[in-house]
ZAMARGU-4260 file (C-alpha; in steps of 0.2 Angstrom, whole numbers, plus 5000, padded with zeros to 4 digits):
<rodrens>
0) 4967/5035/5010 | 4986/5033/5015 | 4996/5046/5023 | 5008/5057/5012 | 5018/5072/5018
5) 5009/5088/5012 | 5015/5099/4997 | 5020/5118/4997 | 5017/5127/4981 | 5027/5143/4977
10) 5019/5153/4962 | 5030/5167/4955 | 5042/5170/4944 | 5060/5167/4950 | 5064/5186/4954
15) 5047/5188/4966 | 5053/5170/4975 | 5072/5178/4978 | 5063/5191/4987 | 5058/5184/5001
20) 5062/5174/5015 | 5054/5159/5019 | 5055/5146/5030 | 5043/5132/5027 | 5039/5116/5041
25) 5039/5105/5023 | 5047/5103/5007 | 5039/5112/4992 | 5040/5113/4973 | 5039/5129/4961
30) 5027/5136/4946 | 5033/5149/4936 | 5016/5150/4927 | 4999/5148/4928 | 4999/5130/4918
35) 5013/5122/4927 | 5002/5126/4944 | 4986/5121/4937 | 4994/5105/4926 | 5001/5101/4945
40) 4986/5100/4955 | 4974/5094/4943 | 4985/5081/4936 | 4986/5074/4955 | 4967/5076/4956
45) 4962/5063/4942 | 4977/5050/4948 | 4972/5033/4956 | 4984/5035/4968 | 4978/5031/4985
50) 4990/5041/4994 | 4981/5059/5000 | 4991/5074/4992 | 4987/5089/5001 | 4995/5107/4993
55) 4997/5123/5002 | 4998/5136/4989 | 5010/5153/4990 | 5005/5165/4979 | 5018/5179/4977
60) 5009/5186/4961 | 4995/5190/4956 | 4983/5176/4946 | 4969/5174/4936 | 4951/5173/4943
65) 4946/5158/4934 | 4963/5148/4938 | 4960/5153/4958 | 4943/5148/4958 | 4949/5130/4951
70) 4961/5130/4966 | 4948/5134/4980 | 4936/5120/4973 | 4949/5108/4972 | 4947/5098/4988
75) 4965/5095/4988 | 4972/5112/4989 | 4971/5114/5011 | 4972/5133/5008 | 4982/5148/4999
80) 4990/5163/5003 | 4992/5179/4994 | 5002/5194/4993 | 4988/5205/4988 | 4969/5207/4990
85) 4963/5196/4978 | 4944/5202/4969 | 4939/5182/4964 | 4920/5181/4968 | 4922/5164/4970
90) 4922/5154/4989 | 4935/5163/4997 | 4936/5151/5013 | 4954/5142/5006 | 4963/5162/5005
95) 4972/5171/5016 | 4982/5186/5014 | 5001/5187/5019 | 5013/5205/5021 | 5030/5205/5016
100) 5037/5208/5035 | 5027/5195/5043 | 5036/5177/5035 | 5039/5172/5052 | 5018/5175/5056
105) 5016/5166/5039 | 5027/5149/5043 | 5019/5150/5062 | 5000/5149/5052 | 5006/5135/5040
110) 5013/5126/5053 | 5000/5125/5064 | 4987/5122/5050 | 4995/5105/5044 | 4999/5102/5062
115) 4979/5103/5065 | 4975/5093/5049 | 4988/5078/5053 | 4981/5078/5071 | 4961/5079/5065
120) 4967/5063/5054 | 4976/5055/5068 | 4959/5057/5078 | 4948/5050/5065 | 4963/5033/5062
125) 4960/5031/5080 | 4942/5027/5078 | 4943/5017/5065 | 4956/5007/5077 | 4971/5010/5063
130) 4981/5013/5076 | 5000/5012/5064 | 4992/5027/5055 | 4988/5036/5071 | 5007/5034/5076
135) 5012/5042/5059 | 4999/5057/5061 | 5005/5059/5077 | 5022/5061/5077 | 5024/5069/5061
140) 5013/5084/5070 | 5024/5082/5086 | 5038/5085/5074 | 5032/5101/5064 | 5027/5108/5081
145) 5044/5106/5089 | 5055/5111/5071 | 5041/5127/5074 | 5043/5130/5093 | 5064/5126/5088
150) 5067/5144/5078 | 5050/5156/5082 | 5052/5160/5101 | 5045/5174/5112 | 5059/5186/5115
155) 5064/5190/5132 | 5073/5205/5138 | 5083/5209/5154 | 5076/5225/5157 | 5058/5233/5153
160) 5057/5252/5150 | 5039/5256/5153 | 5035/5275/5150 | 5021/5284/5162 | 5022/5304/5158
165) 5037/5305/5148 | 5039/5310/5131 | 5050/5297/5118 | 5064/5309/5121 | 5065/5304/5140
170) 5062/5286/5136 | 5076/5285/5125 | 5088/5294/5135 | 5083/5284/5148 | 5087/5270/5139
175) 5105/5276/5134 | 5108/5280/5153 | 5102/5261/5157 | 5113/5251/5144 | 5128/5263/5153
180) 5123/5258/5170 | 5123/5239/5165 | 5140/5241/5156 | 5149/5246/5171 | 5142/5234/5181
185) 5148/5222/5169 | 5134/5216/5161 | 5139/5222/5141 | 5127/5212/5136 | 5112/5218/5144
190) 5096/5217/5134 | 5085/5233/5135 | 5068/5233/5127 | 5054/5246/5131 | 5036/5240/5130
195) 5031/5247/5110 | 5044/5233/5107 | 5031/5219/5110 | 5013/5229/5110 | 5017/5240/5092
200) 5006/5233/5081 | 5007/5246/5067 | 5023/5245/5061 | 5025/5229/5049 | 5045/5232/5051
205) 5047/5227/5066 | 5050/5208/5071 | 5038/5200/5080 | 5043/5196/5096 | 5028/5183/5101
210) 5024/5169/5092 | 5007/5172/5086 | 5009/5191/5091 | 4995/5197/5078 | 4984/5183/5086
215) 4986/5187/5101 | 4984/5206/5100 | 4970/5204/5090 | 4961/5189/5102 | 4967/5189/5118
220) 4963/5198/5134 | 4975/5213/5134 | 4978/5210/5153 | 4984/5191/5147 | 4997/5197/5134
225) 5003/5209/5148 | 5004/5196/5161 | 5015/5186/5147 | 5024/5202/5143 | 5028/5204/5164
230) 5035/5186/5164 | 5046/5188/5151 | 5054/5205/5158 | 5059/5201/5177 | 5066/5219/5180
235) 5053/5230/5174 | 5057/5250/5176 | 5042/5264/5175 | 5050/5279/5168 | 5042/5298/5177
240) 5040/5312/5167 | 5032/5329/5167 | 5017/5326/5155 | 5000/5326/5163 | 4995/5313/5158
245) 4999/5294/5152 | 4997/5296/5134 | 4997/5274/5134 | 4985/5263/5137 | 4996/5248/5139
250) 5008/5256/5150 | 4992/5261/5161 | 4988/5243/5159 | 5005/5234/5166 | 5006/5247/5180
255) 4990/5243/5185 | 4992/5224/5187 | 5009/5226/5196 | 5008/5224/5216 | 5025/5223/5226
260) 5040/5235/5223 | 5056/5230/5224 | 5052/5215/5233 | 5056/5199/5223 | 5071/5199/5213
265) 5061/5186/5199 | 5048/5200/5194 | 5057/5216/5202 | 5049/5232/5198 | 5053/5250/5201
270) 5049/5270/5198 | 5064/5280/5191 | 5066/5297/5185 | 5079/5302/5174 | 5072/5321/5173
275) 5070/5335/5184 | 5053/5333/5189 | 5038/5346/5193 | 5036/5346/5211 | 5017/5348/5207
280) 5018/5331/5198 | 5032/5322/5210 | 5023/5324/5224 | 5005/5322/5218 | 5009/5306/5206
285) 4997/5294/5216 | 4981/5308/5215 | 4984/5309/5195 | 4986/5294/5191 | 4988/5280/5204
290) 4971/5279/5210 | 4967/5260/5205 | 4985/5254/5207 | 4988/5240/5216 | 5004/5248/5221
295) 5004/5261/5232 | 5023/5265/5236 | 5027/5278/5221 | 5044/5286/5228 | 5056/5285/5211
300) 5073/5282/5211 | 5083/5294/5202 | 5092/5282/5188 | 5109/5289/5192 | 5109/5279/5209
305) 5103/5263/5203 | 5119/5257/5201 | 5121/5258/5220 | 5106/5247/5221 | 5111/5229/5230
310) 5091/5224/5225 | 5095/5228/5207 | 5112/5221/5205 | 5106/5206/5213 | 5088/5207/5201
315) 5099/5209/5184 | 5110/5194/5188 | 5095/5185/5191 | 5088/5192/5175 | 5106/5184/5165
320) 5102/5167/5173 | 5083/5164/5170 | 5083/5169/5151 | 5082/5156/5143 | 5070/5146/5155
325) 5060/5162/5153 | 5059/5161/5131 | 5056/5142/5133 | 5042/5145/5146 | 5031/5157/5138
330) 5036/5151/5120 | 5028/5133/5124 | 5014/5144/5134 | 5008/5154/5118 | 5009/5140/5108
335) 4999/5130/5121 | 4987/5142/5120 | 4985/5144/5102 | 4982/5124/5101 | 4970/5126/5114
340) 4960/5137/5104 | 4960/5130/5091 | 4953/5115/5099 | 4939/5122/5106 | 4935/5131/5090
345) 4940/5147/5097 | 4951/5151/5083 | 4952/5143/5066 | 4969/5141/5059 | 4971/5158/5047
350) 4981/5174/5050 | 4966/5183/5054 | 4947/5183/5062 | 4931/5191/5058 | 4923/5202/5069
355) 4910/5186/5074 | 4925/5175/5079 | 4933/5188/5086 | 4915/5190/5100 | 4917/5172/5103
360) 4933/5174/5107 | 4930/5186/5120 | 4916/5175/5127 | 4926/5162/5129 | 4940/5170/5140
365) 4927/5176/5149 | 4923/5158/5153 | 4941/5153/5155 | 4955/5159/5168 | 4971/5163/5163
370) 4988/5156/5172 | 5004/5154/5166 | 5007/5142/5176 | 4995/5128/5167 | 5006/5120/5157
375) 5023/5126/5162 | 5030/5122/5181 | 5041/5134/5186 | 5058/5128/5194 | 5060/5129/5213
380) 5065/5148/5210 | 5049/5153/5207 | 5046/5150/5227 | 5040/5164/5237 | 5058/5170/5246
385) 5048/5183/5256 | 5042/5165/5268 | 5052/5165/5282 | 5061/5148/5282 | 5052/5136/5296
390) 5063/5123/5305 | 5065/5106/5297 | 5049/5094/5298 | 5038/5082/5288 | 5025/5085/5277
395) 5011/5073/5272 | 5002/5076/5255 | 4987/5070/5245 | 4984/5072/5227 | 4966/5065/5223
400) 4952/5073/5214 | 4939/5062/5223 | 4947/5058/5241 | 4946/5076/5250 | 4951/5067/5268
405) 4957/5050/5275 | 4953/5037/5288 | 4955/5038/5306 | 4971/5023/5305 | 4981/5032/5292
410) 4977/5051/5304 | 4984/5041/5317 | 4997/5033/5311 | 5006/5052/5306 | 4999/5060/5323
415) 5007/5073/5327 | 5005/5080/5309 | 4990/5082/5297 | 4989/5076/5277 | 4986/5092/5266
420) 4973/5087/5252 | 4975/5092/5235 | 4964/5089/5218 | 4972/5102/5209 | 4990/5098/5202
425) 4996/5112/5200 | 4993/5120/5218 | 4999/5102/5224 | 5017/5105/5214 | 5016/5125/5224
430) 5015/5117/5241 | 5026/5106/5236 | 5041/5118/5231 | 5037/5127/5249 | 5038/5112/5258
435) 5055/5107/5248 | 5061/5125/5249 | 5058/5123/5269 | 5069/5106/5270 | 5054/5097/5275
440) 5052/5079/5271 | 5038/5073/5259 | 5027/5059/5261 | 5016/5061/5245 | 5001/5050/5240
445) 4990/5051/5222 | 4982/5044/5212 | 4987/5036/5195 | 4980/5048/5184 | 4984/5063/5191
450) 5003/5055/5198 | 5006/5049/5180 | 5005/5067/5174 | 5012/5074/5189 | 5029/5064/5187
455) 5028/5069/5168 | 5026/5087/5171 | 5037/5091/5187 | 5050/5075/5185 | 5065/5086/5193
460) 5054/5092/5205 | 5049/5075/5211 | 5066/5068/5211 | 5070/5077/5228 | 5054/5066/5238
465) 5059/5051/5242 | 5041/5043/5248 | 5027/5042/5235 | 5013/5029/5236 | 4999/5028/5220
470) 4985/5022/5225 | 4971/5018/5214 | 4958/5003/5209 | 4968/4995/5192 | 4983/4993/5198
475) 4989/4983/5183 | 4985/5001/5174 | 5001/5009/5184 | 5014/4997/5185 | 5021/5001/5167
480) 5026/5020/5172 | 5028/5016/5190 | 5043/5004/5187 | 5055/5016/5181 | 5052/5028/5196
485) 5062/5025/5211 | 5052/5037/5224 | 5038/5026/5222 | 5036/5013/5236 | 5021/5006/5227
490) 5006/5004/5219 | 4991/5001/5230 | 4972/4997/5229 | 4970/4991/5245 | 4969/5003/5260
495) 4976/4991/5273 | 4993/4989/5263 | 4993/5006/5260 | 4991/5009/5279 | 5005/4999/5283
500) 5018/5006/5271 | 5017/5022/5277 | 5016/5016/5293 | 5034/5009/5291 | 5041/5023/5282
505) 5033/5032/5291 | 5041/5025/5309 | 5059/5025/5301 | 5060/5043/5294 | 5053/5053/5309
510) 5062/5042/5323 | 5079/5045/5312 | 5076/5064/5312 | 5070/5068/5329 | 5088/5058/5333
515) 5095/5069/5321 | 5089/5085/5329 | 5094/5081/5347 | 5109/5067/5347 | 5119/5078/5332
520) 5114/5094/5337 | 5118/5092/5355 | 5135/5086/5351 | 5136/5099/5336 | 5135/5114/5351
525) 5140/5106/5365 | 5158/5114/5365 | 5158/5135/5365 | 5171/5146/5352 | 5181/5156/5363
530) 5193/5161/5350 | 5180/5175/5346 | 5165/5185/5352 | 5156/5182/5336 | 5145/5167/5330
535) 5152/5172/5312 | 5163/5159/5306 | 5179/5171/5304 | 5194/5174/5313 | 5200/5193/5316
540) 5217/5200/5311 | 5225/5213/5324 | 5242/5215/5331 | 5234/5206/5349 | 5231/5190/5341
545) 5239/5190/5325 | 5251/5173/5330 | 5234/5166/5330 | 5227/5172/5313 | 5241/5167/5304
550) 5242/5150/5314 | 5226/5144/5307 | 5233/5150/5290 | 5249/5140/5290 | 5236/5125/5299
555) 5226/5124/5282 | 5241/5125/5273 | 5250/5110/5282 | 5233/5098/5281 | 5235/5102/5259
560) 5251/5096/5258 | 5250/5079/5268 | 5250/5063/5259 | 5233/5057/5255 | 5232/5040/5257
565) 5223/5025/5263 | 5229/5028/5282 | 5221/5042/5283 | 5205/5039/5277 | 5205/5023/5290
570) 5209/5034/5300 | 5194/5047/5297 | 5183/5031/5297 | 5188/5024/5314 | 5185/5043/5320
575) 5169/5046/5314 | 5164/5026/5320 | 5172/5033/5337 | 5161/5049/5339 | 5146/5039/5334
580) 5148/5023/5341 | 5132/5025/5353 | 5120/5031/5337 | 5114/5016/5327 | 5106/5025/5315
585) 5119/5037/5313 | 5132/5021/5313 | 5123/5017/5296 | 5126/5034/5288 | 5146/5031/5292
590) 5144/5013/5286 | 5137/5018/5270 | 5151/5034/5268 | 5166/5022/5270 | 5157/5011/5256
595) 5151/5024/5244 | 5164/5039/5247 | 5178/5043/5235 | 5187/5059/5232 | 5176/5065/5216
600) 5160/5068/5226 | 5167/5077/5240 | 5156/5092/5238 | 5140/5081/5235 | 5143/5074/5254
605) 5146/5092/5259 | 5130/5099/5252 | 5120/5086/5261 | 5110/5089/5278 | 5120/5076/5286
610) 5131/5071/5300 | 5147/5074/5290 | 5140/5093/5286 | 5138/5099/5305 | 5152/5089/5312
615) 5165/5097/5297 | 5158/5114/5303 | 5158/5111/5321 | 5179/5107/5321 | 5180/5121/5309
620) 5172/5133/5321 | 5180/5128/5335 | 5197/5127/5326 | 5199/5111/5333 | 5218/5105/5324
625) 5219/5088/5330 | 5199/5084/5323 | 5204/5093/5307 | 5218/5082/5307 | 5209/5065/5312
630) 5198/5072/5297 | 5209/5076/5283 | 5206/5064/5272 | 5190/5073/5267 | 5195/5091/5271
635) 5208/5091/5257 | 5196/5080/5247 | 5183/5094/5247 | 5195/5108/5244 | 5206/5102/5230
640) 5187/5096/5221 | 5182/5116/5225 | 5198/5120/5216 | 5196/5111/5202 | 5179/5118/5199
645) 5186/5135/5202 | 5200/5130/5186 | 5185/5125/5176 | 5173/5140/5178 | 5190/5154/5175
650) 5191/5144/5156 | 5174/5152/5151 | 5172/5165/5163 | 5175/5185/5158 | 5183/5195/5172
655) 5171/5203/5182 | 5167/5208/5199 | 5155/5198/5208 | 5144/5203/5223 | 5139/5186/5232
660) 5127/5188/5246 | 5126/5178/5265 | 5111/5179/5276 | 5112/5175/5293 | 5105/5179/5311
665) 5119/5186/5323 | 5117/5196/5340 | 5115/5215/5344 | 5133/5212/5354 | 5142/5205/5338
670) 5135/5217/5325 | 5141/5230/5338 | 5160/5221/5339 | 5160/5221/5319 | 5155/5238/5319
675) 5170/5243/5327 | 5183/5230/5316 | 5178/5240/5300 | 5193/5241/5290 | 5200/5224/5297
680) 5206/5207/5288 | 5198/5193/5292 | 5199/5175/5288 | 5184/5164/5287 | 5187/5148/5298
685) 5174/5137/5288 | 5170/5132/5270 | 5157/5149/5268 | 5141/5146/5257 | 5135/5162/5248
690) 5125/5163/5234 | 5121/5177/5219 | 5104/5181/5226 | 5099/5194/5238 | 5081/5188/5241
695) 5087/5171/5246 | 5102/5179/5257 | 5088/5187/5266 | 5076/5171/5266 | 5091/5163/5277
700) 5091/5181/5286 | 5077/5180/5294 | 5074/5163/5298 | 5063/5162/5314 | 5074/5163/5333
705) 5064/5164/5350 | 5076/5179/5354 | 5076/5197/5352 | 5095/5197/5358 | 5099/5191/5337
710) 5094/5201/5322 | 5096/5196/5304 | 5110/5203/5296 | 5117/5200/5276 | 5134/5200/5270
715) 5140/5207/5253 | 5154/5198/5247 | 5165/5207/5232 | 5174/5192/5223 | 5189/5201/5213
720) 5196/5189/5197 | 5212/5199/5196 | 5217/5191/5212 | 5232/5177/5210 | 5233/5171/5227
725) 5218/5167/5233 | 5207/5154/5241 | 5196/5142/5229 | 5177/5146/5227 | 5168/5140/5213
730) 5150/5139/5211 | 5142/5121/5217 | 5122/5123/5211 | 5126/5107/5201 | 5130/5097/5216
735) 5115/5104/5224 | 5095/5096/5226 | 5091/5117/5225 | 5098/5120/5210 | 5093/5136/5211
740) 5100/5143/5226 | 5114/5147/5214 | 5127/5143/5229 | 5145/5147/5228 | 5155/5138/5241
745) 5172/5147/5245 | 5185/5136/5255 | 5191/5136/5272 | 5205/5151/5276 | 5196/5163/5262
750) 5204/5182/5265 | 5192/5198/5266 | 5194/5214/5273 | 5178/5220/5282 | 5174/5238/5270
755) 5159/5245/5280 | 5142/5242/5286 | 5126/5250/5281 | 5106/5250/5286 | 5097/5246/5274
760) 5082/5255/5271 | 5076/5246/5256 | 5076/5229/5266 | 5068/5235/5284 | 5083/5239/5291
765) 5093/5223/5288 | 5113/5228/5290 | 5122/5225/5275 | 5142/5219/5280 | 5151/5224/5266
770) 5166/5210/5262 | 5183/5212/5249 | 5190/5200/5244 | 5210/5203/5249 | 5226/5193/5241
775) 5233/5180/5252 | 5251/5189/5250 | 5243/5206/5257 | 5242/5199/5273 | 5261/5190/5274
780) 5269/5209/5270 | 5256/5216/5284 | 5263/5204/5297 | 5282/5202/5292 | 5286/5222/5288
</rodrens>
């Protein structure tokens, strides 16, 4: 039999077809009457032709018994749906039942029923070795599933309103109160659901907002769909009351599965009250109802001061950025899992099971764990902030699922360090994020099955390793996929080559860094600030030193409007080669700048953790006029590229305030100087990465020091649109391996004025060093009245 594209039946007259909403994976054709729909299949039944017609049938009438049984024995007729409970006593296996409100459930079940049957006859092509009909099965189910997955998505949300003991009366008050909160934080867009939203499944009005919803409430582990329901709802909010008791079980249920408060701005949950509550129920909420919570930290927060809340603000923004890497995570997750299923004879491909399926269901979830994370990798954003950020290093890797350890010449050629084995790909892409996340070079061996998935699963991911050796016994099996990945310095069977490859990476890479961290970093500190008592990069405006503030002003200004021409990037060049001229390898990093550089990837040079990045900042520091001079060239390359990204983000951004956040480490005696320059205008000396997120502010906070003289500190930075004369800062993620850092560069001589400082309780105590952003003219009529 040759392929053919299946057939959708509609039977109805034409007023019961304009009444409902259909869409369909596949053309179809219509019967107004009883003879046209059998005349149609029966007429295709008795043809020589060879092709295989294969009709889905829509019934949106009712129909006679006799003309349904001919449809359910004719073995072309893949299935039919019905409006209504039909009472034919014949072999009801080909019927299935649709309602009005659930189209979309309808098309999902269609879908995925010709989707199974095209790839069940790809399957049986294959072995019979047809292998040009394969291809057509195949990708004409790859197709259906993507024009599917394209228009029926899992709907996300922003913000989670979970009731406890409240009535529906709280909870939409609440709700109101929410959507007001969000608006004047300047987010009018904000998407507020509360959990009936995705758990009702009484109401056939309502829209289903998971595909396969009904299959999933009525099949899955409840603990699954709220574990799906957590992930598409990052700020989650349980709402107190003054019942006595949680009239939900699901609520009880997401509760119950929740573990930090607070704590990580990607899955940020929190208690809020938005009533006067008993004190009897206020202070005894853990003893009534908390008792197997994970969570044990139950103090709400009244929901008129969450807008006051940096965790939240930064949380919500968070929330704006990852939505729709969160619908096209779990979308592609659910419809994993419904293929899955269905593969293993789980499920079969109808809207609904019978109480038999149903058990085996439930047995097989038993067998089977659950993780999101099976077919969907997150992005390096979904690293665990709360690590403290270790000092740069190297990190040796094994992905194998036979090879749990290596030889004693590969251990010794990477002494001091130790390889990390791995057989689960997965836990091999998490270590891998940390390491990436701690700025750790990778060296990274696999196998050719497991490194050929890998690649396809986590390509962005592995873009950011630079050593990555398969070794395997057919290496001709490789070399295709291999070729057209650069990371990869070969294909290996035989240990001894690999041995040796590694070796010479191996030799290169860590002699290069441990220069780097002594030769650079030496000469990085090996001149003191003086200007200021502060490590921060700023420069205080007072009447003592104001010649001095407004020297380094006009100092920026002057380097902007010098020519930019070839003279001085010779003589930037000739500078760096000077500076250098005792460091081979860094000699090759200048050689390869003068060849490569040009004005349009200023900020990609910046970003890297190179040479040109700790000497830029080291002049800058040290306001150093003569280096910044020698150095101009690049200086006004990398602020006139800043400001033309600045232009280009103002076309499509609305005005809002901005909090940006920086984390750093400074000492007891500079905290205590900036304590008592509150109210001040300062000018930052450097360009000053910030970024949207709180928890990576505080990763960078608390990076590990030897010292109890230095304490972490976080500044939150106020950006202000109506501004005209300001400084350039635009956001640079793009330029950026960690993408998700979401870093905002502003530019050297960028104007605040210091507003207060703050403990903060929520983060341990961290001091918050709250930064407005000023216009440049504020400061000229301060210092010329």
């Amino acid at each position: 039999m040759a392929y053919c594209e299946p057939i959708v039946v509609l039977y109805g007259q034409s007023k019961s077809i304009s009444t409902i909403n259909l869409r369909l994976p596949v053309s179809f054709v219509l019967a107004t009457d009883e003879i046209i729909l059998e005349d149609l299949i029966n007429s295709d039944a008795q043809s020589s032709d060879t092709c295989l017609q294969r009709y889905f049938i829509i019934l949106l009438e009712s129909i006679n018994d006799n003309v349904l049984e001919h449809l359910q024995t004719n073995h072309r007729v893949q299935v039919i749906y019905s409006r209504e409970i039909l009472t034919c006593t014949s072999d009801r296996s080909k019927l299935h039942r649709i309602i009005n409100k659930q189209m979309q459930q309808f098309t999902l079940d269609l879908t995925a029923d010709i989707v199974h049957f095209l790839t069940s006859e790809g399957e049986k092509q294959a072995k019979l070795e047809r292998l040009d009909l394969v291809k057509i099965y195949y990708r004409q189910a790859r197709l259906l599933k993507e024009w599917a997955m394209s228009f029926i998505k899992a709907e996300p949300c922003h913000i989670l309103l979970i009731p406890l003991n409240c009535n529906q009366e709280n909870l939409n008050s609440a709700q109101e109160e929410l959507q007001n909160i969000c608006k004047n934080l300047g987010y009018t867009s904000v998407i507020i659901r509360t959990l009936d939203d995705y758990i009702s499944a009484t109401d056939e009005e309502k829209p289903c907002l998971l595909p396969y919803s009904q299959i999933l409430l009525n099949n899955e582990d409840p603990k699954y769909i709220g574990e799906l329901i957590r992930k598409l709802s990052p700020l989650r909010l349980y709402l107190y009351g003054n019942n006595e008791s949680i009239s939900s079980q699901w609520s009880d249920l997401m509760i119950s599965c929740e573990t930090h408060v607070m704590e990580d701005e990607d899955s940020w949950c929190a208690f809020i009250e938005n009533e006067q509550i008993d004190d009897g129920i206020k202070w005894n909420f853990g003893f009534l109802f908390g008792g197997k919570w994970q969570i044990k930290r139950l103090s709400p927060i009244n929901l008129t001061e969450l807008q006051k809340n940096l965790r939240f603000q930064s949380a919500l923004r968070r929330a704006f950025k990852t939505f729709t890497y969160r619908q096209s995570e779990i979308t592609a997750k659910i419809f994993e899992w419904y293929d899955k299923c269905i593969h293993e004879g789980v499920l079969h491909v109808q809207p609904q099971l019978s109480r038999q399926q149903q058990e085996k269901s439930n047995e097989y979830k038993n067998s089977t764990t659950s993780d999101l994370s099976q077919y969907i990798v997150k992005r390096p954003s979904g690293f665990n902030y709360r690590q403290k950020t270790e000092s740069k290093g190297i990190s040796f890797i094994w992905l194998d699922e036979i090879v749990k350890s290596s030889n004693n010449i590969l251990d010794k050629i990477i002494e001091p360090f130790q390889w990390c084995f791995f057989d689960n790909i997965f836990k091999c892409i998490s270590h891998i994020e940390n390491q990436l996340r701690q700025q750790n070079e990778i060296f990274l061996v696999t196998s050719g099955t497991l490194g050929c998935e890998l690649f396809s699963t986590a390509y962005v991911l592995l873009t950011a390793i630079r050593f990555v050796y398969i070794y395997c016994s057919q290496v001709s099996l490789q070399e295709k996929w291999t070729n057209y990945r650069s990371q990869i310095r070969g294909v290996f069977n035989d240990p001894s080559m690999l041995e040796e490859k590694i070796k010479q990476d191996f030799q290169h890479i860590y002699q290069s860094s441990l220069f780097m961290n002594t030769t650079i970093e030496s000469y990085i500190t090996s001149t003191t600030d003086n200007e200021t008592l502060i490590s921060a990069p700023i420069i205080v405006y007072n009447q003592e030193h104001a010649h001095t503030f407004m020297a380094h002003q006009r100092t920026i200004d002057t380097l902007l409007c010098l020519p930019h021409t070839t003279g001085a990037r010779v003589i930037m060049i000739t500078e760096l080669c000077r500076i250098f001229n005792d460091n081979e390898t860094i000699l090759e990093q200048v050689n390869k700048f003068a060849l490569t550089y040009n004005s349009n990837n200023a900020i990609q040079w910046y970003t890297r953790d190179s040479f040109l990045f700790r000497l830029i900042n080291k002049i800058l520091r040290s306001s150093d006029a003569e280096m910044m001079f020698k150095l101009r060239y690049f200086l006004t390359d990398l602020y006139e590229q800043l400001d033309n990204v600045y232009k280009q983000t103002q076309i499509y951004n609305t005005s809002t305030i901005e909090k940006l956040y920086r984390g750093q480490l400074i000492s007891k005696i500079e905290l205590e100087y900036l304590k008592q320059i509150q109210g001040h205008i300062i000018s930052i000396k450097t360009f000053f990465s910030t970024t949207t997120s709180l928890q990576i502010a505080l990763t960078f906070a608390n990076s590990s020091v030897n010292d109890n003289d230095f304490i972490p500190i976080v500044f939150c930075i106020e950006t202000n649109p109506y501004i005209q004369h300001k400084r350039p800062y635009a956001n640079i993620s793009k330029f950026s391996i960690y993408q998700d850092e979401d870093e905002i560069l502003f530019s050297m001589g960028s104007l605040f004025r210091i507003q207060s400082i703050e403990e903060f309780d929520g983060m341990n105590n961290t001091p918050i060093i709250y930064l407005q952003m000023i216009d440049q003219k504020e400061i000229d009529l301060i210092h010329f009245s």
